[in-house]
PyMOL Python script that loads the backbone (N, CA, C, O; Angstrom):
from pymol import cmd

cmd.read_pdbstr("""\
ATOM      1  N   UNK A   1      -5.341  -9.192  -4.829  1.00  0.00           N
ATOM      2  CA  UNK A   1      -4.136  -9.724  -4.235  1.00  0.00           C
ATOM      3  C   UNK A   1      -3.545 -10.810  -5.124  1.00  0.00           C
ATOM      4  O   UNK A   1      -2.347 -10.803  -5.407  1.00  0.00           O
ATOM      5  N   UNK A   2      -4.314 -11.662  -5.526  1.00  0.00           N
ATOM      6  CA  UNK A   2      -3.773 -12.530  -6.677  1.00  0.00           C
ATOM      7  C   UNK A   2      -3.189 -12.325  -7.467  1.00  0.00           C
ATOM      8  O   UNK A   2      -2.077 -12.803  -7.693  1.00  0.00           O
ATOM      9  N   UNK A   3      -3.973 -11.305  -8.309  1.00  0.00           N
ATOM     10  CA  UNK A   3      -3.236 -10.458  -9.513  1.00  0.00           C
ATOM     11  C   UNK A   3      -1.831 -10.227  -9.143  1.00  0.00           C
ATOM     12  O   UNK A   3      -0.933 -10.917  -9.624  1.00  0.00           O
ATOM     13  N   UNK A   4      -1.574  -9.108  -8.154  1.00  0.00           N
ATOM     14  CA  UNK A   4      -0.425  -8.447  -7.483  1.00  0.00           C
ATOM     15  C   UNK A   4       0.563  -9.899  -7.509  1.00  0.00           C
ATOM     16  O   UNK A   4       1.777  -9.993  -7.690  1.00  0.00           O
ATOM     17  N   UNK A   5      -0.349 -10.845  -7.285  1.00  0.00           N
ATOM     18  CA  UNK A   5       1.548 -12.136  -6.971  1.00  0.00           C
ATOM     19  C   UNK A   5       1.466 -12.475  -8.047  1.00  0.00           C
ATOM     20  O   UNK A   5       2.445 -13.213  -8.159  1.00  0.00           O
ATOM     21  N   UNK A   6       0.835 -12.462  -9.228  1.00  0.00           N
ATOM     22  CA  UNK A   6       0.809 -12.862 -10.567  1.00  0.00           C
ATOM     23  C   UNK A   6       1.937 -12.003 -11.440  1.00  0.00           C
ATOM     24  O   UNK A   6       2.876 -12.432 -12.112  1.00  0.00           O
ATOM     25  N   UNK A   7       1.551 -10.779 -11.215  1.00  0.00           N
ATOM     26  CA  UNK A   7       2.207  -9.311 -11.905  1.00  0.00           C
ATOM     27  C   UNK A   7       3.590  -9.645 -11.214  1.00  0.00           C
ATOM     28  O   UNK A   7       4.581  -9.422 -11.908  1.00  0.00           O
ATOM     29  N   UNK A   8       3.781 -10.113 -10.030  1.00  0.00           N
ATOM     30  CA  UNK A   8       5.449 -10.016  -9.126  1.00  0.00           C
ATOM     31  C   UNK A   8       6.183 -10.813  -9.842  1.00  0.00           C
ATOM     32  O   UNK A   8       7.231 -10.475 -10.392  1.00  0.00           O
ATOM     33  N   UNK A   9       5.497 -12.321  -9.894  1.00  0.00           N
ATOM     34  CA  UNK A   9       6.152 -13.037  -9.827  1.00  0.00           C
ATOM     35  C   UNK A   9       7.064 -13.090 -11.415  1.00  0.00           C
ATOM     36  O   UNK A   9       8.199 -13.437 -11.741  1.00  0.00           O
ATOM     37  N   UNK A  10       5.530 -12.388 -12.326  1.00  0.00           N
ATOM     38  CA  UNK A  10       5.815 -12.477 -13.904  1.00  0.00           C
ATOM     39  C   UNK A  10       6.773 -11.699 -14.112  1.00  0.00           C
ATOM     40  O   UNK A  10       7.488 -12.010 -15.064  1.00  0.00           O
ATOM     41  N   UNK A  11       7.102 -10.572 -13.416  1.00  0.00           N
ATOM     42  CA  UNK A  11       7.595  -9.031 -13.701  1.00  0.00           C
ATOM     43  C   UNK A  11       8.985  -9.658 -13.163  1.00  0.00           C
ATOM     44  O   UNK A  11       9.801  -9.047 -13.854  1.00  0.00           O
ATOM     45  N   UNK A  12       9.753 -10.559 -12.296  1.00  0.00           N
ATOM     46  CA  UNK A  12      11.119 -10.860 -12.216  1.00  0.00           C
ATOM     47  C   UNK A  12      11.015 -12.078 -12.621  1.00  0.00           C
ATOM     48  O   UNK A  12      11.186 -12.994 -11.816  1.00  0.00           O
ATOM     49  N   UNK A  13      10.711 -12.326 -13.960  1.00  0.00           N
ATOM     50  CA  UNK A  13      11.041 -13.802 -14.599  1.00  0.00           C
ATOM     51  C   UNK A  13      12.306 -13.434 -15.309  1.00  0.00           C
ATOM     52  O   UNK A  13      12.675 -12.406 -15.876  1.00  0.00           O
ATOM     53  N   UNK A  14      13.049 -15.027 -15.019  1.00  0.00           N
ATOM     54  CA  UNK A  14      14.907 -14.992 -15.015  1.00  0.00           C
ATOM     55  C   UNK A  14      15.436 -14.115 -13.881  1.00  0.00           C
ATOM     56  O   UNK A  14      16.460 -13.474 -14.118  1.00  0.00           O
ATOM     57  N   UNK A  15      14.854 -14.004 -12.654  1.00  0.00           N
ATOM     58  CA  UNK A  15      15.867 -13.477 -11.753  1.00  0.00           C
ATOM     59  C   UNK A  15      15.725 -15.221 -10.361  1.00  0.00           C
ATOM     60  O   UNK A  15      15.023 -16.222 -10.215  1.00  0.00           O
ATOM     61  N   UNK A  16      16.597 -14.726  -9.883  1.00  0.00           N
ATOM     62  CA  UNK A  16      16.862 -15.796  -9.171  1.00  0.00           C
ATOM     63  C   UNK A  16      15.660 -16.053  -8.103  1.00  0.00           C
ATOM     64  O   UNK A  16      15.664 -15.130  -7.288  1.00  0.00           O
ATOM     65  N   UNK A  17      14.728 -16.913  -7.863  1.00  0.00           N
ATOM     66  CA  UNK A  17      13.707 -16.840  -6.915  1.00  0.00           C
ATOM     67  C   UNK A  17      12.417 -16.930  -8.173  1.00  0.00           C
ATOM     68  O   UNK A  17      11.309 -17.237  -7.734  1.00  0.00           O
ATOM     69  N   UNK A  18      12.498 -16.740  -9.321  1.00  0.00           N
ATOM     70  CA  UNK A  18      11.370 -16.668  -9.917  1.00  0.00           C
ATOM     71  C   UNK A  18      10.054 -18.096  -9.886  1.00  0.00           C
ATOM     72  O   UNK A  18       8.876 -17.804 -10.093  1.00  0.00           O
ATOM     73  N   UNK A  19      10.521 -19.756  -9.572  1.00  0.00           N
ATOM     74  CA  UNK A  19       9.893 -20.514 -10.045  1.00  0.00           C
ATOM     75  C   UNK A  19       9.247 -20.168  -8.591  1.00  0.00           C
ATOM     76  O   UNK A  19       8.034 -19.987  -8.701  1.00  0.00           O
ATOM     77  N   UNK A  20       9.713 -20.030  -7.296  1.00  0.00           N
ATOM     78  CA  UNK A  20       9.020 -20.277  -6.195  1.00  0.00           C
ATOM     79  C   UNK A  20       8.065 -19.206  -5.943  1.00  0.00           C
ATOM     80  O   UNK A  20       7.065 -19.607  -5.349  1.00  0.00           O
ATOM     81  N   UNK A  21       8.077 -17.940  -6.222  1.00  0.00           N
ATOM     82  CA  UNK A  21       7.203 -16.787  -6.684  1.00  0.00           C
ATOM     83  C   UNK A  21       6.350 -16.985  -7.558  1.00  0.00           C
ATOM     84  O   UNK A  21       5.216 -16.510  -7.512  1.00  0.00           O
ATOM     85  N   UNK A  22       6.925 -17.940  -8.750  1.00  0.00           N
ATOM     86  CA  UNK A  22       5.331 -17.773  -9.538  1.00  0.00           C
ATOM     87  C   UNK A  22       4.974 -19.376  -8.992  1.00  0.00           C
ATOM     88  O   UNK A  22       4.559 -19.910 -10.021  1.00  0.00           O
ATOM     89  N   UNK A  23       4.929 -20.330  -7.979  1.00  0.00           N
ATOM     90  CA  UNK A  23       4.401 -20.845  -7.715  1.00  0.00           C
ATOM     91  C   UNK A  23       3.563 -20.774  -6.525  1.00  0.00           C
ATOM     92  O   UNK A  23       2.706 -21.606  -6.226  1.00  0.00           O
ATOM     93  N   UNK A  24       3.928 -19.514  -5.730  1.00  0.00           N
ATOM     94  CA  UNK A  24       3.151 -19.338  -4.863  1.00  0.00           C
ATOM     95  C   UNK A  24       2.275 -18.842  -5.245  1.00  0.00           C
ATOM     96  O   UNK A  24       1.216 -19.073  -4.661  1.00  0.00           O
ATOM     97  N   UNK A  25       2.275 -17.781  -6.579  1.00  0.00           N
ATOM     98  CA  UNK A  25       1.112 -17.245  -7.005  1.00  0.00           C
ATOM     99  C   UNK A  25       0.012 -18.149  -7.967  1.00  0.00           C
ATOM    100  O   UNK A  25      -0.962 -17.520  -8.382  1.00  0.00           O
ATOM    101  N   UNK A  26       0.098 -19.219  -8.239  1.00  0.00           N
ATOM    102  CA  UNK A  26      -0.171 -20.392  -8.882  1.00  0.00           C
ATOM    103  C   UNK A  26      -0.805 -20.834  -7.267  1.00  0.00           C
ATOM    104  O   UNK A  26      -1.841 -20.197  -7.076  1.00  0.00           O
ATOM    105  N   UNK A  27      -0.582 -21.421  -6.498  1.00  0.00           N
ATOM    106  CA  UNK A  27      -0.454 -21.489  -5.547  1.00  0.00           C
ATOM    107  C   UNK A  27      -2.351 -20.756  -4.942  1.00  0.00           C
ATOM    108  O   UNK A  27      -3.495 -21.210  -4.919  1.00  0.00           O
ATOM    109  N   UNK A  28      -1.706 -19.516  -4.581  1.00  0.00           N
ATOM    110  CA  UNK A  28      -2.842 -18.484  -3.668  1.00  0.00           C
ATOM    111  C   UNK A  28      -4.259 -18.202  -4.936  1.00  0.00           C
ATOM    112  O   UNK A  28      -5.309 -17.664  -4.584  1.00  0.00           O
ATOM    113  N   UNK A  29      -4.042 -18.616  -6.195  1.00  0.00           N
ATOM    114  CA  UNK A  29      -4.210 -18.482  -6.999  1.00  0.00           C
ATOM    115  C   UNK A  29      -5.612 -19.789  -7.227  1.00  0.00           C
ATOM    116  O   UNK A  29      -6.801 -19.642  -7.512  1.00  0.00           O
ATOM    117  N   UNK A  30      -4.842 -20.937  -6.967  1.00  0.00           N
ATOM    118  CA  UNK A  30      -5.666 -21.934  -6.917  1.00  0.00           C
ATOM    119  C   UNK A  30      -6.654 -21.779  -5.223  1.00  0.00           C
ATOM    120  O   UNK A  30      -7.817 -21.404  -5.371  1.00  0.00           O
ATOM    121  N   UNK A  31      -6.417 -21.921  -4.468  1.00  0.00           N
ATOM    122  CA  UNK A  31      -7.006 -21.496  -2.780  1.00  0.00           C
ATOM    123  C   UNK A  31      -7.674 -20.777  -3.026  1.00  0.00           C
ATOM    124  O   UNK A  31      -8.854 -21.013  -2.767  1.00  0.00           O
ATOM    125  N   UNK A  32      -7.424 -19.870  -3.475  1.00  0.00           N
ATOM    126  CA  UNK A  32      -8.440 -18.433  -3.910  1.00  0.00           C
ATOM    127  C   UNK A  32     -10.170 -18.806  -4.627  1.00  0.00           C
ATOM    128  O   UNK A  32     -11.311 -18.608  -4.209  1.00  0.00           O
ATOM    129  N   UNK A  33      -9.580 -19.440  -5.908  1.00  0.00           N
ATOM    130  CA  UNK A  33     -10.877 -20.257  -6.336  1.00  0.00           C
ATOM    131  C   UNK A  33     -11.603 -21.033  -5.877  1.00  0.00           C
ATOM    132  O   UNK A  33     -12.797 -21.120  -6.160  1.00  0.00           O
ATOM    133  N   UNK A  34     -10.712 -22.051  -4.720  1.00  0.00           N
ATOM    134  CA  UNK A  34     -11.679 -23.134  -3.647  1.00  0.00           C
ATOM    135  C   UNK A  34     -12.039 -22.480  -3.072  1.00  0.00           C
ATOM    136  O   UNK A  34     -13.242 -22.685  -2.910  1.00  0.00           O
ATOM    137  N   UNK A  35     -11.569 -21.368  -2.375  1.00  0.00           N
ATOM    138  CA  UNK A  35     -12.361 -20.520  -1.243  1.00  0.00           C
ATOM    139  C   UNK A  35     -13.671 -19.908  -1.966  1.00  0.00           C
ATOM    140  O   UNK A  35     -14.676 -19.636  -1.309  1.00  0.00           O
ATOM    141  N   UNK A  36     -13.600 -19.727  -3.240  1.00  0.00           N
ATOM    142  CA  UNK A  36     -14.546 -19.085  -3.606  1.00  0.00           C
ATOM    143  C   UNK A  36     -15.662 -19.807  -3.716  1.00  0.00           C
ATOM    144  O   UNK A  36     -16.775 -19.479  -3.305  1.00  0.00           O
ATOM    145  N   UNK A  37     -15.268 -21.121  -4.456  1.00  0.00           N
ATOM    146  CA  UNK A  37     -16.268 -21.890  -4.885  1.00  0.00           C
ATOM    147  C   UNK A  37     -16.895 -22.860  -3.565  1.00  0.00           C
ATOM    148  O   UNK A  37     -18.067 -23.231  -3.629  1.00  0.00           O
ATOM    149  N   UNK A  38     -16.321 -23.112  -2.775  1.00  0.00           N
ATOM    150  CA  UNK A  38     -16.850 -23.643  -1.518  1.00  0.00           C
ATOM    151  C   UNK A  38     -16.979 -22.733  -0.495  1.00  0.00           C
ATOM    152  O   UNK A  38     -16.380 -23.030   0.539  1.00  0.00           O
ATOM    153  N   UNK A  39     -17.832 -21.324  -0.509  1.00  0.00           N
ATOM    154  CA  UNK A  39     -18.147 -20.435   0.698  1.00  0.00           C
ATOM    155  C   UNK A  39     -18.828 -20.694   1.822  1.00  0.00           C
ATOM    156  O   UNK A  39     -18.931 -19.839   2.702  1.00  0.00           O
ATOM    157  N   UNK A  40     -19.333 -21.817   1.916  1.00  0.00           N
ATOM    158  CA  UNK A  40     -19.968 -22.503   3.492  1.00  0.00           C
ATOM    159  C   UNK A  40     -18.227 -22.949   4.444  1.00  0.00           C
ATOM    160  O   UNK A  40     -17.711 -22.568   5.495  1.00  0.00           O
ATOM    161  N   UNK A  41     -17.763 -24.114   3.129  1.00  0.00           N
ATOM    162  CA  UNK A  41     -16.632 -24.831   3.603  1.00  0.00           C
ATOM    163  C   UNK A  41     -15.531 -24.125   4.202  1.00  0.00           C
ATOM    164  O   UNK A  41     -14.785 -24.662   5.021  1.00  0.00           O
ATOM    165  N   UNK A  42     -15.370 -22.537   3.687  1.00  0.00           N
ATOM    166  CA  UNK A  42     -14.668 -21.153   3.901  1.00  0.00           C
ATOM    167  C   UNK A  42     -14.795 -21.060   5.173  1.00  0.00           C
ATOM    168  O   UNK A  42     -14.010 -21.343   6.078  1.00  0.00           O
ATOM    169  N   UNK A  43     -16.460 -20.395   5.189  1.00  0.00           N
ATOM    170  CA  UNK A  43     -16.729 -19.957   6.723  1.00  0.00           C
ATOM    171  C   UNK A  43     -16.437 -20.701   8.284  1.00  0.00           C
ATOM    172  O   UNK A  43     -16.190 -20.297   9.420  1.00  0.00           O
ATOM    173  N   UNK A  44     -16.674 -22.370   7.431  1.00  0.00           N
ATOM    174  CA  UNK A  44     -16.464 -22.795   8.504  1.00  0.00           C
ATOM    175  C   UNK A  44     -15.100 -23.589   9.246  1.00  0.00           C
ATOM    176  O   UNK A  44     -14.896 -24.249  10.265  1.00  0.00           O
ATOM    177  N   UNK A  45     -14.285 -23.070   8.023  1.00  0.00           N
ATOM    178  CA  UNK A  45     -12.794 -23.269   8.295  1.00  0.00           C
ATOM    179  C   UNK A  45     -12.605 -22.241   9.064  1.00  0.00           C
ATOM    180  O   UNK A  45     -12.165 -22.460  10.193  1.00  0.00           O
ATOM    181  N   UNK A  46     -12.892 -20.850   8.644  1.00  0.00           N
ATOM    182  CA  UNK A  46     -12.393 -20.014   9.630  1.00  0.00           C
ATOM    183  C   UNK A  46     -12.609 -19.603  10.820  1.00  0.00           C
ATOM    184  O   UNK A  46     -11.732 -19.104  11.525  1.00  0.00           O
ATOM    185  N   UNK A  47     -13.801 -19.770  11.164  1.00  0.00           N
ATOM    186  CA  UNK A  47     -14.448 -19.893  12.137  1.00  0.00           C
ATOM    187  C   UNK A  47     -13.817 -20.648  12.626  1.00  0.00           C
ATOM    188  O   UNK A  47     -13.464 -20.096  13.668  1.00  0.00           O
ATOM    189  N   UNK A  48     -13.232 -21.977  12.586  1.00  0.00           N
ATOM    190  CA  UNK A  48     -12.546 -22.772  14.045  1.00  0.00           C
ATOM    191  C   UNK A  48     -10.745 -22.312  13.829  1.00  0.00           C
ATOM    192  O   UNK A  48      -9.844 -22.545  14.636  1.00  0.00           O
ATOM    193  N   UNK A  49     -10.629 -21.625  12.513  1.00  0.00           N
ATOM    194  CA  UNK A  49      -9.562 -20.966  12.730  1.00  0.00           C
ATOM    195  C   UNK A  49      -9.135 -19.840  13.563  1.00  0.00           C
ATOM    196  O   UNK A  49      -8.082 -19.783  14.198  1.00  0.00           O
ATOM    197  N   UNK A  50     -10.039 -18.961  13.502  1.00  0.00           N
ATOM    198  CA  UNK A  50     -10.268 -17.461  14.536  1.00  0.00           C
ATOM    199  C   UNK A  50     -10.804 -18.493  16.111  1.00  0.00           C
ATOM    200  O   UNK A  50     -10.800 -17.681  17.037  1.00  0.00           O
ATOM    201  N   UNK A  51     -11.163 -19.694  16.573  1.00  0.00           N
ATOM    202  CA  UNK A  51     -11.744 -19.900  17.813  1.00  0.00           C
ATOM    203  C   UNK A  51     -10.333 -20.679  18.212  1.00  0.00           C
ATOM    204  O   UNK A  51     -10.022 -20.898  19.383  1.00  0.00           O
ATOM    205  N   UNK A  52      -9.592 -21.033  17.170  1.00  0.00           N
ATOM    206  CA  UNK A  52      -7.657 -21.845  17.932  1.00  0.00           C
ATOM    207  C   UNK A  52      -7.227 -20.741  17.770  1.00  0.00           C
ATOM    208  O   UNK A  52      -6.311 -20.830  18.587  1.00  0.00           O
ATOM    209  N   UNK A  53      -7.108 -19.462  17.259  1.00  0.00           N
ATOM    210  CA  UNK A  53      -6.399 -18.491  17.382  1.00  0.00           C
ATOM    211  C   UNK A  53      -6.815 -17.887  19.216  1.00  0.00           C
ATOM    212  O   UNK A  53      -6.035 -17.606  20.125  1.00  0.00           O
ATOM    213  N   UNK A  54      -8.210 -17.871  19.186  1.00  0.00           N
ATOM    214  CA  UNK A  54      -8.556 -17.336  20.478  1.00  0.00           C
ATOM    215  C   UNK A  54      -7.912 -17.927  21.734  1.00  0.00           C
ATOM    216  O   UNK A  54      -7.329 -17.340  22.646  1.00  0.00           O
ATOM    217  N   UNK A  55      -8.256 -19.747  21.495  1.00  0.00           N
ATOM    218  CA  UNK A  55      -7.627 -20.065  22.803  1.00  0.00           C
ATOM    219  C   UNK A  55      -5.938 -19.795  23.115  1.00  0.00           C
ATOM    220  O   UNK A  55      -5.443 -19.542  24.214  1.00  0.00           O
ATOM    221  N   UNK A  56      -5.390 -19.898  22.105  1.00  0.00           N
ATOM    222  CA  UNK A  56      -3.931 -19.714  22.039  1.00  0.00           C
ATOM    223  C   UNK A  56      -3.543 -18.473  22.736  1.00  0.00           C
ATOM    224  O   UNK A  56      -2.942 -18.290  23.795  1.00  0.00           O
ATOM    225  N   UNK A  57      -4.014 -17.720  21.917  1.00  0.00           N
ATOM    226  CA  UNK A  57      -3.666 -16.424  22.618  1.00  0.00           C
ATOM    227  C   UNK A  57      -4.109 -16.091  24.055  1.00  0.00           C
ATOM    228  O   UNK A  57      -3.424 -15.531  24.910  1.00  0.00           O
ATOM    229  N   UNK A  58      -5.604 -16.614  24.191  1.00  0.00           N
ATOM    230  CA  UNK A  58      -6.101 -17.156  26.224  1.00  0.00           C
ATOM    231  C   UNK A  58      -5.092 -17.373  26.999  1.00  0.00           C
ATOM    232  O   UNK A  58      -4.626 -16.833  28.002  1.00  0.00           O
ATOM    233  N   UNK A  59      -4.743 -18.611  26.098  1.00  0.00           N
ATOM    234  CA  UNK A  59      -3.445 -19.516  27.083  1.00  0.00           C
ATOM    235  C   UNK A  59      -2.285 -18.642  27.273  1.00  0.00           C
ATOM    236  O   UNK A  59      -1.866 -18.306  28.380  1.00  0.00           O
ATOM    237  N   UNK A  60      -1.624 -18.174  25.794  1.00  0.00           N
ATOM    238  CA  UNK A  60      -0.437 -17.389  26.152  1.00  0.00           C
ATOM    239  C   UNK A  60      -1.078 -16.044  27.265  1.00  0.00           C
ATOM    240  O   UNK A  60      -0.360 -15.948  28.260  1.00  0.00           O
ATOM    241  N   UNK A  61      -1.707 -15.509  27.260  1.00  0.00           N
ATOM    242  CA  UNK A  61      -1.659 -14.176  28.222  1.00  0.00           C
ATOM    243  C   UNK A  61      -1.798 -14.998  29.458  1.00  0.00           C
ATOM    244  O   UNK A  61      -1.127 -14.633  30.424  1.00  0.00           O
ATOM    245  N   UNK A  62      -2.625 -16.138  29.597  1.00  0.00           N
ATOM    246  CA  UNK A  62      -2.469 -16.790  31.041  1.00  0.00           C
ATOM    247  C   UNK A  62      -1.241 -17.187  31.744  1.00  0.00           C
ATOM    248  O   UNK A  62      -1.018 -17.174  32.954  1.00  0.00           O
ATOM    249  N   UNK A  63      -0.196 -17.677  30.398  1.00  0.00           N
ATOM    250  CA  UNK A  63       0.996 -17.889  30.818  1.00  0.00           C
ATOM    251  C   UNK A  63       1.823 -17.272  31.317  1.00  0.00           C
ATOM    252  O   UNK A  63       2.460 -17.563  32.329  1.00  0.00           O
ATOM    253  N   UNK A  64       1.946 -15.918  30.355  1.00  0.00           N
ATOM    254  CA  UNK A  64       2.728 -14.680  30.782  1.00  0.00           C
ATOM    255  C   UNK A  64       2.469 -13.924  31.802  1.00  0.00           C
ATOM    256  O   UNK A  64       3.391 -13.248  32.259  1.00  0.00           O
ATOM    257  N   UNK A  65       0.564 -13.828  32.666  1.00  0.00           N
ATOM    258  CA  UNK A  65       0.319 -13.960  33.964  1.00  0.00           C
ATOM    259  C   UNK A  65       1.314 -13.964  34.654  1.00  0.00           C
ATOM    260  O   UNK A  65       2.094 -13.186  35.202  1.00  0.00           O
ATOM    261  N   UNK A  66       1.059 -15.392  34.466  1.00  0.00           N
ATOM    262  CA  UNK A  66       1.776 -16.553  35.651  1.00  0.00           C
ATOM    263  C   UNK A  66       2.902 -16.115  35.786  1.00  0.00           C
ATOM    264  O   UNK A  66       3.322 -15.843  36.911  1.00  0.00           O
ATOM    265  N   UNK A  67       3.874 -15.895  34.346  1.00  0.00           N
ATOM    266  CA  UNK A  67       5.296 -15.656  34.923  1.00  0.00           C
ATOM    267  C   UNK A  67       5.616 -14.207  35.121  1.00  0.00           C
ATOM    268  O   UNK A  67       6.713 -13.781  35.482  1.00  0.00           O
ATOM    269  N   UNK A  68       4.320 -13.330  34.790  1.00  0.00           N
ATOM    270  CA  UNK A  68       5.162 -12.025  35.489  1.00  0.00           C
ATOM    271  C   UNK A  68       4.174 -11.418  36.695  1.00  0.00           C
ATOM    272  O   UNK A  68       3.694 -10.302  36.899  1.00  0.00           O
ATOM    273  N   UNK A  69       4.097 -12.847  37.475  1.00  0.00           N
ATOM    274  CA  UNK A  69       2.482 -12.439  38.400  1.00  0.00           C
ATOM    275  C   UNK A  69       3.140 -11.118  39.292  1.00  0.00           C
ATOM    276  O   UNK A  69       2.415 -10.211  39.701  1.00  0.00           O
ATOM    277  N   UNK A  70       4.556 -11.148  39.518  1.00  0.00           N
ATOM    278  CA  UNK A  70       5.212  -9.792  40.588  1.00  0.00           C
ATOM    279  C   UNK A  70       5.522  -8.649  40.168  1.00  0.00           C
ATOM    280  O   UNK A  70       5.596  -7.607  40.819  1.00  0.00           O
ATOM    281  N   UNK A  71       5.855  -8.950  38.246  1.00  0.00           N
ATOM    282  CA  UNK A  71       5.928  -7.649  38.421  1.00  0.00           C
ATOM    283  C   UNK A  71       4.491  -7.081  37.365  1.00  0.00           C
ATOM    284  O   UNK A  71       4.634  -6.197  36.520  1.00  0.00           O
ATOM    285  N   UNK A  72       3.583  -7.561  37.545  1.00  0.00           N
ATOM    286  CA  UNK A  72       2.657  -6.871  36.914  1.00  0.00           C
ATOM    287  C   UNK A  72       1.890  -5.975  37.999  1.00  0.00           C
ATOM    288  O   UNK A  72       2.006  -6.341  39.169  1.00  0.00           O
ATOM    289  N   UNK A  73       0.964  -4.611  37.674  1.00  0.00           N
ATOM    290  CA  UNK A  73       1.067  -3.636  38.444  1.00  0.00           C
ATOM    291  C   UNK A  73      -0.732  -3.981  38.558  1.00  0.00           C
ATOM    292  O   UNK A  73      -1.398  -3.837  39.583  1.00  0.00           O
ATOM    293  N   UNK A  74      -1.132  -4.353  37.517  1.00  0.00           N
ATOM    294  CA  UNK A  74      -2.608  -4.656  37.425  1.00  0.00           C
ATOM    295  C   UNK A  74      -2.775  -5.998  37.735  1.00  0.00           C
ATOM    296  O   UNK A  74      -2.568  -6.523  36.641  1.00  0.00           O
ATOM    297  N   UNK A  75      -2.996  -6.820  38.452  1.00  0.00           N
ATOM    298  CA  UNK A  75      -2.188  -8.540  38.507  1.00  0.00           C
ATOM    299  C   UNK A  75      -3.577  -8.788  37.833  1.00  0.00           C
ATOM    300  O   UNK A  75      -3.300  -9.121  36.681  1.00  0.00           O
ATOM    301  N   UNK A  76      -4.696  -8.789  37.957  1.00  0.00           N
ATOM    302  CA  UNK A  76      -6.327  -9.188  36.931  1.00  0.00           C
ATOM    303  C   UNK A  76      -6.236  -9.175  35.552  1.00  0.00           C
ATOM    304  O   UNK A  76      -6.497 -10.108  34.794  1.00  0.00           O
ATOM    305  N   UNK A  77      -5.815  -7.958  35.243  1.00  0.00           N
ATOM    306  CA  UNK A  77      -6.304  -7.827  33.862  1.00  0.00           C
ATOM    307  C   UNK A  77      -5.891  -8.541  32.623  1.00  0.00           C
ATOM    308  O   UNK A  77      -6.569  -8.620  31.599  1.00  0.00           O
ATOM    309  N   UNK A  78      -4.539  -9.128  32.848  1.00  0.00           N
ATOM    310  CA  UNK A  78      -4.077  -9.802  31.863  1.00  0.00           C
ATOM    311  C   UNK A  78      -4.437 -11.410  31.616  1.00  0.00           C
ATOM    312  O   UNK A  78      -4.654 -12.025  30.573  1.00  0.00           O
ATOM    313  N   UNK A  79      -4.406 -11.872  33.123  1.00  0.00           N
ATOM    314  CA  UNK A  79      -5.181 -13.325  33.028  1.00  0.00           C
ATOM    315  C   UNK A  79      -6.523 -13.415  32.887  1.00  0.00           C
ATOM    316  O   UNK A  79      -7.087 -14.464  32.576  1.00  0.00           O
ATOM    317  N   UNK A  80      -7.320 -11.928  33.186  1.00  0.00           N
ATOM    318  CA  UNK A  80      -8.672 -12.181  32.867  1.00  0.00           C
ATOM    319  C   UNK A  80      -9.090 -11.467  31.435  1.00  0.00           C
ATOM    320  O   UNK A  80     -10.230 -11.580  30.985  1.00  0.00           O
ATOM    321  N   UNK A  81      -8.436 -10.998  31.015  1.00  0.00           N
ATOM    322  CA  UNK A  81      -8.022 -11.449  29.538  1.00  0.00           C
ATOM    323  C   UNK A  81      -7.902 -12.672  28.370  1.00  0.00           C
ATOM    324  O   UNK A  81      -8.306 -12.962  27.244  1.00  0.00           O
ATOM    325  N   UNK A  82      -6.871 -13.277  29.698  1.00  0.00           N
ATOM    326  CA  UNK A  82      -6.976 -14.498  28.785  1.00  0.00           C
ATOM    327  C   UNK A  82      -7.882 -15.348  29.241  1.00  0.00           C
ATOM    328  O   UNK A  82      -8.248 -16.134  28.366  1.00  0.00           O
ATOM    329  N   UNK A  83      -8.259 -15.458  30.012  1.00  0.00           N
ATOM    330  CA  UNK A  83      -9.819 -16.385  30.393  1.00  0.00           C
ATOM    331  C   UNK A  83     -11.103 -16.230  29.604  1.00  0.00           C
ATOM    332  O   UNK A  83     -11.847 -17.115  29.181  1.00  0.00           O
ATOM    333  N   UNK A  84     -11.248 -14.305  29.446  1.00  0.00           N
ATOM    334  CA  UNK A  84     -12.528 -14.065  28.530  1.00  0.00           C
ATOM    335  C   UNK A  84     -12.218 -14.715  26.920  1.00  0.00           C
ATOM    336  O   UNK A  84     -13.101 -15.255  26.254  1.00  0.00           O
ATOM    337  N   UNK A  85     -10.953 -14.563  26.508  1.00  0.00           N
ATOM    338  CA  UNK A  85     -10.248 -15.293  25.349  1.00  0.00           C
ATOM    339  C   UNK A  85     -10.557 -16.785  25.268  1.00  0.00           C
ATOM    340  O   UNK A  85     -10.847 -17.186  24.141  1.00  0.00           O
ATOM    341  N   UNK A  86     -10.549 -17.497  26.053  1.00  0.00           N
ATOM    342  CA  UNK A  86     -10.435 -18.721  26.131  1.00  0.00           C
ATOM    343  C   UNK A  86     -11.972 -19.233  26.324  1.00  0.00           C
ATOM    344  O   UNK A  86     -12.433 -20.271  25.849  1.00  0.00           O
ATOM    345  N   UNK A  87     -12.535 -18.454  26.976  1.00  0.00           N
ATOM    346  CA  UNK A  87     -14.153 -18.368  27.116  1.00  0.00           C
ATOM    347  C   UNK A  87     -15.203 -18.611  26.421  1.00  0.00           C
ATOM    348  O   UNK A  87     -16.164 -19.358  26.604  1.00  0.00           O
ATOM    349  N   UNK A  88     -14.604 -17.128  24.717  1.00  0.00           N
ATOM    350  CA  UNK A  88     -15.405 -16.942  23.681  1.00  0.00           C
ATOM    351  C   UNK A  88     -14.790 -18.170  22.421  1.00  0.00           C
ATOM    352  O   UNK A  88     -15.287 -18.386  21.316  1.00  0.00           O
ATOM    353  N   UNK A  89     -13.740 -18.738  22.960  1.00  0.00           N
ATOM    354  CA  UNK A  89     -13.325 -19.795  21.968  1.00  0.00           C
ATOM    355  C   UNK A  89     -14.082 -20.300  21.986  1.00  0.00           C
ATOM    356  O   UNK A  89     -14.168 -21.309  21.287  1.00  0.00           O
TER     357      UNK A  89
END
""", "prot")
cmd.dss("prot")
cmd.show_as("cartoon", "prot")
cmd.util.cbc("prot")
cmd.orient("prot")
């Protein structure tokens, strides 16, 4: 994937957009190597990244529950959805 924004960004040099393209790939480029070189520090970023993704999404299906408690046809499944979501966070 690096490569690929490396090759993009190089392959439209002098078109308009080029410095912010090859700085993102400069960019994902550098992250890429910290991620590599710190693989504990990785795991355990993502790990509480995937457990705020979980509750979020808990909360939103709890919300959307709530506001379509009449016309939903299954009224359980979506808030207990987001509860088991919010659960395994």
């Amino acid at each position: 994937m690096v490569r690929f924004a490396l090759i993009v960004a190089l392959s439209v040099s002098g078109a308009p957009g080029f410095g912010s393209l090859l700085l993102e790939a400069l960019i994902r480029t550098g992250v890429g190597m910290l991620a590599f070189a710190g693989a504990g520090f990785t795991a355990l970023a993502l790990r509480d990244i995937f457990a705020a993704w979980a509750v979020l999404s808990g909360l939103t299906a709890i919300a959307v529950a709530v506001a379509l408690r009449r016309d939903l046809t299954r009224r359980m499944a979506l808030p207990l959805a987001g509860a088991v979501s919010v659960l395994f966070a």
